[in-house]
Every structure is written in structure tokens, then in C-alpha cells.
N, C-alpha and C positions, 0 to 999 in steps of 0.2 A: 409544287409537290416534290419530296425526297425521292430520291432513285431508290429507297429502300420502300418508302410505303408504295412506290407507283408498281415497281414489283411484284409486291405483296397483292397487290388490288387485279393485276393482271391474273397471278396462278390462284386466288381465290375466284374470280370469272372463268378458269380451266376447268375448276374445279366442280363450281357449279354447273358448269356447261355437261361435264364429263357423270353428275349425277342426274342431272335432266334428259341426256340420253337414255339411260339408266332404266330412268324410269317408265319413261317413250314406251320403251323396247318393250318392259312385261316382260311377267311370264310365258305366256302363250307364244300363239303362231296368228299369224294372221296379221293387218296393218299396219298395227302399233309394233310388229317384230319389223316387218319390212321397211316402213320407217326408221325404227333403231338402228336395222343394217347398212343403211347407207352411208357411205364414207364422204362424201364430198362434201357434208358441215366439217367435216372434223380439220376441212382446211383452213375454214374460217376464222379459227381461235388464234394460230401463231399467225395468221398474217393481219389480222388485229393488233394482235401484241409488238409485231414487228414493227408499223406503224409507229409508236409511242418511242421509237429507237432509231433516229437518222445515221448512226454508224450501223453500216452492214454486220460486223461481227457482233456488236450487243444483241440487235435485233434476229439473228441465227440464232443464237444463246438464248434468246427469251423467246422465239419461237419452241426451241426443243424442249426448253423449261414447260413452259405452258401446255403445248402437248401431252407430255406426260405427265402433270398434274391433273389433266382433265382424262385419260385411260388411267392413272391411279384410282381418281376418283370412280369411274366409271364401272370398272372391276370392283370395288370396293362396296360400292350399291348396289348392285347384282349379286350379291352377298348376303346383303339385307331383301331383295326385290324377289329372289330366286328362290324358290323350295327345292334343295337341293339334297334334299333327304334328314330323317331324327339323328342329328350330329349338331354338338357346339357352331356357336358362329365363329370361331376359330378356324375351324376344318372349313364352313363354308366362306372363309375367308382366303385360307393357300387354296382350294379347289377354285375359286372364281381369278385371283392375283397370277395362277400359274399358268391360266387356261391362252394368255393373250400374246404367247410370244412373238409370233409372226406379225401381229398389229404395233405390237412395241418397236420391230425392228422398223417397219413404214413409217413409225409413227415419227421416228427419231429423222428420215428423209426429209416426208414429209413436213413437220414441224420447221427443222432449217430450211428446208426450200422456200415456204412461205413464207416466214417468219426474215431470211432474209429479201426476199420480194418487199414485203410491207415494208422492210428499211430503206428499201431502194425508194419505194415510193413517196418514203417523208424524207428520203433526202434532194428528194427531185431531178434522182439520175435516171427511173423509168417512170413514165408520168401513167404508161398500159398497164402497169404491174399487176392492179386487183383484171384484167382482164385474164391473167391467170388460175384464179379461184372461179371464173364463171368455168372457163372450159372445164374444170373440175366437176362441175355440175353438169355441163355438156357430154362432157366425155364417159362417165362415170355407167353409164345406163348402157353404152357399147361396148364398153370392158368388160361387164359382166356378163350380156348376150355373147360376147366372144370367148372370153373363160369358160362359159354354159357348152357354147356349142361343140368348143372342141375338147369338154369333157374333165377338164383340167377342176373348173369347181361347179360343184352342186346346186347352186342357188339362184340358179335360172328361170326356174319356174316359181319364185316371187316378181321376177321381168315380167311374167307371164300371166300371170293372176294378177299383181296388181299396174298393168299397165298405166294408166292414170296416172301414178305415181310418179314412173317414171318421166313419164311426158311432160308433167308439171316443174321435175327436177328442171328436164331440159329447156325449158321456157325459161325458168327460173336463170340458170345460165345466161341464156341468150338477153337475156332481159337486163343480165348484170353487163354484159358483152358492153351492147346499145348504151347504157349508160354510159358508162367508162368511156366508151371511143367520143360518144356524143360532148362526152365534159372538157375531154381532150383537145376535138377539135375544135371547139368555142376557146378553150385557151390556147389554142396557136393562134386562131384568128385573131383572137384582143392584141396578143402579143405580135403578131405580123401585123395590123394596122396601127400600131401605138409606135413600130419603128420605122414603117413608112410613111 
């Protein structure tokens, strides 16, 4: 496959990713929002894409690429998704695009953190790397009881209410954790008993 279509094929799955959130999310309040809000899929996408890129610096670049085509898209269909008041979809298109600053600035971290992880991992200088994206999943459910508690962000009490969720994230995590290390260490082992 060309480096241009394999490209293309990546920030079109950003894309999708980023209106499937979208849609997740709803209008309302309740599951499908607290779902929506969770950030730790949103790692998934560039360290995917990084994957498909054994030089670190491509897989950065198409990390951040991919990222922001999928919160492009994601703003974009919240647009469409959102009753946002009797105005053009125009107006509800700056009022959703402009609302995301803060996540764009993560997003752009983000995206090259993992996005060069996933290169690291197809180029076989970290072979733990996706064990990165689970603590993502791990992690992700204490950050926000710690934001909550010391008041800094609001959204606590979705921790709260939907507990379950978050527990599931966390297993989720842990479950990626166990994989990874367990693939790991069967391939050190092949590789430690095939050179001795």
C-alpha cells in the first residue's frame, strides 16, 4: 500500500473514531455522556496509527495527524448531534469547533506520545509500549477522582454515579497490561531458549 493512501486510511479511521464518539456521547446526561467523556480511547487512535510507522518521527506526525482528525471530526458531529439552539449549522458549527481548546492542546501531547510509542513498538526498540495505553485506561478513573476532589474539575460525580464504568475502564486496562507483558514474556522466552 502507498504512504499516501495508507495515510489517508488512518485519518479517515480518526475520523470515524472521532464521529463515533460523537455520537456515543448524545445529547443528554447520563451513560452515553459519561462514556463520551472518557479520554483513554482517545489514546488508542495514534498509537494505532503509530504502529503502521517504524520511524519514530513519521509515527509522532501521524500520531498528531490522526488525533486531530478524529477531535476535528468529533466537534464537527456534535454540530450535527447537539441542539444547540434556532441558528444555522454554521453558527453551530464555530460554537462546537471553538468549544475544544484545552483538549486540542492534550490532544496534540497526547497524539505524539502515543503515536510515537506505537513506532517504537513496530520498530522493536519497546516491545511494553502498548502497555502504555492500558495505564491510560488505568490511570484515567484516578485522575479524575483526584481533579474531583481537590476541586480543580467538576466531573466527579459521573466517577460517582457511574461507578461500574469506571471499574470496567480499569479492568479494561489491566487486562491490556496482562496481555502485553504475557506476549512479552513468551517472546523473550522463545528468544532466550532458541540462543541457548
Amino acid at each position: 500500500m502507498s504512504r499516501g493512501r495508507r495515510f489517508g486510511l488512518l485519518l479517515l479511521a480518526g475520523i470515524a473514531f472521532g464521529v463515533l464518539v460523537a455520537v456515543i456521547k448524545g445529547q443528554g446526561t447520563g451513560v452515553r455522556d459519561a462514556l463520551g467523556n472518557t479520554s483513554a480511547p482517545w489514546v488508542v487512535v495514534p498509537f494505532l496509527a503509530g504502529t503502521r510507522y517504524p520511524r519514530v518521527w513519521q509515527a509522532t506526525l501521524v500520531g498528531i495527524a490522526t488525533t486531530l482528525a478524529a477531535l476535528l471530526a468529533f466537534y464537527a458531529a456534535e454540530a450535527a448531534v447537539l441542539d444547540l439552539g434556532a441558528h444555522p449549522w454554521y453558527t453551530d458549527l464555530r460554537l462546537t469547533l471553538g468549544s475544544g481548546r484545552l483538549y486540542e492542546t492534550w490532544g496534540l501531547l497526547s497524539g505524539a506520545s502515543y503515536g510515537a510509542l506505537g513506532g517504537m513498538w513496530a520498530a522493536g526498540w519497546l516491545r511494553a509500549a502498548p502497555v502504555a495505553v492500558g495505564l491510560a485506561f488505568v490511570c484515567e478513573p484516578l485522575i479524575v477522582f483526584f481533579l474531583w476532589k481537590a476541586g480543580i474539575w467538576g466531573g466527579g460525580d459521573l466517577l460517582l454515579r457511574y461507578h461500574w464504568m469506571w471499574i470496567a475502564e480499569v479492568l479494561i486496562g489491566l487486562g491490556a497490561i496482562a496481555f502485553v507483558m504475557a506476549k512479552t514474556q513468551a517472546g523473550s522466552s522463545r528468544t532466550g531458549r532458541g540462543v541457548g
